[in-house]
N, C-alpha and C positions, 0 to 999 in steps of 0.2 A: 504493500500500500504506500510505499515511501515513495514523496515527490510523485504521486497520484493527483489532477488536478480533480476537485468534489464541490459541487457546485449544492449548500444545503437550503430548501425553501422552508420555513419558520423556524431556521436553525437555532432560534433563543428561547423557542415554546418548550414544554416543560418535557416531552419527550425527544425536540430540537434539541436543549442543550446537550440532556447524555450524547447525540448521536452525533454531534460535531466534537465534543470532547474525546469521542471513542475514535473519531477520525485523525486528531489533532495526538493522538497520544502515537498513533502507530506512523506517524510521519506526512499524513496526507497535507496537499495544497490546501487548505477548507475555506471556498468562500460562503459565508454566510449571509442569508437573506431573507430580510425580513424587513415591516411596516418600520419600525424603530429600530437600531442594531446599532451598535459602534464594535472598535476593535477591542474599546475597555471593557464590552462582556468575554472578552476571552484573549487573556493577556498573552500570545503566543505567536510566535514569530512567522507561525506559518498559516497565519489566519487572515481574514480580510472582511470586513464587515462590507454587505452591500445594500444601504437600506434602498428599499423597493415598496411602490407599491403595487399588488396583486393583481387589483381591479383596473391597473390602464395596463395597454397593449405595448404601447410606444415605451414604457419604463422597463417593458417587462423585454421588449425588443434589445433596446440599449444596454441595459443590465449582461443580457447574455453576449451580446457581441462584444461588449465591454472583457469580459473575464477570455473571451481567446484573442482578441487582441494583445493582454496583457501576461498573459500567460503560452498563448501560441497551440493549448487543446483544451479539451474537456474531457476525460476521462470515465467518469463519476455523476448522476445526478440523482438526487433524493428529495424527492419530493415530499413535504411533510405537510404542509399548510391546509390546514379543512378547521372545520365550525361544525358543533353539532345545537342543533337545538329543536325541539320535541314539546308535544303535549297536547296538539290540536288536532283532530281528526282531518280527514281530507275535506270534509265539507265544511269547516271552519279553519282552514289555512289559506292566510291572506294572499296575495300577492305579492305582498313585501316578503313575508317568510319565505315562500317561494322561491324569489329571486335572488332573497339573501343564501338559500343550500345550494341554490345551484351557481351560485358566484364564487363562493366558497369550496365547492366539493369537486365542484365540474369542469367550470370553464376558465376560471385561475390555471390549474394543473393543463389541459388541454394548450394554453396560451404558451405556459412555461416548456410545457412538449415540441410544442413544434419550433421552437427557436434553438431549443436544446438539440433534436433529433440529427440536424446536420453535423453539428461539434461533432457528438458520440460515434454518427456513423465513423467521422475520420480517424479516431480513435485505434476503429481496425477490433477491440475489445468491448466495448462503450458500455456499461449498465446504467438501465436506467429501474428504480426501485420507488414505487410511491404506497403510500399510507393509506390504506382505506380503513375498515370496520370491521369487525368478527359479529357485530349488531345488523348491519347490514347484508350479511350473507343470505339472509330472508326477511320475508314483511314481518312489519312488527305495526301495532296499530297505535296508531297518534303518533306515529313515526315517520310519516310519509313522506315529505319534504325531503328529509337526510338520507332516509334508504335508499326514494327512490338514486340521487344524486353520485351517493356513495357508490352502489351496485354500476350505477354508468360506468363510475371512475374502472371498476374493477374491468369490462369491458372494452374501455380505451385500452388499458394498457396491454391487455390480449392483443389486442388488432395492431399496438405498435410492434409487438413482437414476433407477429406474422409479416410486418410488411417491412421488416429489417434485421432479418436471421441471416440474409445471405452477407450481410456488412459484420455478423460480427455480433450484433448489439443486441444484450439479451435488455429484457424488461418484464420485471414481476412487482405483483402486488400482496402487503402484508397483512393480513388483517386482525389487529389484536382484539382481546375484549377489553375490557375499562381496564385502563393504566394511573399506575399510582401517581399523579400530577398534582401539583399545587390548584390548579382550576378543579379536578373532578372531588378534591379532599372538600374544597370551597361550598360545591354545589352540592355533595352530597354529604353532610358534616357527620349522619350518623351510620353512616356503611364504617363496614370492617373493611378497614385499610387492608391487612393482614392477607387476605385473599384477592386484592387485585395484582395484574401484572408489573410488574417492573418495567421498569424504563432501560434498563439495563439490560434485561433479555430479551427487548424488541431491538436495541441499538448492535448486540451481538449478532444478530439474526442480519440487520441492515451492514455489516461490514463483511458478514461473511458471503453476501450474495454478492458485495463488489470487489469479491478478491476474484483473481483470475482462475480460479480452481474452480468458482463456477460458472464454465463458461459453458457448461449444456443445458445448466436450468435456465427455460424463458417459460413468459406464458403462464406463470404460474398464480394462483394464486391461495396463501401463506397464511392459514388460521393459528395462532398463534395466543393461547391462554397461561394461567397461571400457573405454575407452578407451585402443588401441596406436598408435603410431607404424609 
């Protein structure tokens, strides 16, 4: 993974940080990207903060042309950035909620792909790895908005891996169940910590699909729960 250029999208969110720290520890380039970021959240020589935001095209354009111009590849892309939010049936979910899961789960990630796609092809190796939901793998009701959004995501990134096997470039998606994070401790203050996943054993799982040793898994997608005693 050393001197790997790793391009990470909500690299300072609460499963972002383990996963650029886990990158930054084994040597990788890590540019990090996200709404707010500096290089002060990660005091490390080989880091690069690139704040971004999501929802325009044109940033999200520049951002990536940005990191090969300056670096000269892209190696690496981990896609982490989504929103979950829940509790209205389909027949009471607005419009705004709506547009808000699928800005969020959907078309962010899709924007970030296709700017990325060409870098990794050249790559020659190129992984691309995004975040989906273990919640999402089926309907769930007063869930609709994020399912349906999430499940898309899972879908994209099939079809990238079919239409850039012969380049090299795999792409898979992970999908955990609720992760021990500062936000889900917040929203859900009386769940047993205890039995969610770690942040730690989704960011192992995310370095080890962008070592070169997997370069036959694509296509995949990576349910991925707790571990109990």
């Amino acid at each position: 993974m050393k001197d790997k250029v790793v391009f990470i999208t909500g690299a300072n969110g609460g499963l972002g940080s383990t996963v650029t720290r886990s990158f930054l520890q084994r040597g990788a380039r890590v540019i990090g990207g996200s709404l707010r970021i500096t290089a002060a959240d990660f005091p490390k020589p080989n880091f690069e903060a690139l704040a971004i935001d999501f929802n325009r095209p044109e940033e999200i354009r520049k951002g990536v042309s940005g990191i090969f111009e300056r670096h000269g590849r892209l190696d690496v892309l981990v896609h982490i950035l989504g929103g979950f939010a829940g509790g209205l049936s389909v027949a009471e979910t607005t419009d705004a909620l709506w547009d808000q899961m699928q800005s969020i789960n959907l078309t962010a990630a899709f924007r970030v792909f296709r700017e990325c796609i060409p870098h990794l092809r050249k790559a020659k190796a190129g992984k691309l790895i995004a975040i989906g939901s273990l919640t999402a793998a089926q309907a769930h009701a007063n869930l609709g908005a994020y399912v349906v959004f999430k499940s898309a995501l899972v879908t994209l990134v099939q079809t990238i891996a079919l239409e850039n096997a012969e380049a090299g470039l795999t792409a898979n998606v992970i999908l955990p169940g609720t992760m021990d994070t500062p936000a889900n401790r917040k929203s859900m203050r009386d769940a047993d910590f205890s039995k969610w996943l770690k942040t730690q054993d989704v960011a192992d799982l995310i370095v080890s699909l962008a070592d070169e040793n997997a370069k036959h898994l694509t296509g995949l997608a990576i349910p991925i729960e707790a571990r109990h005693a």
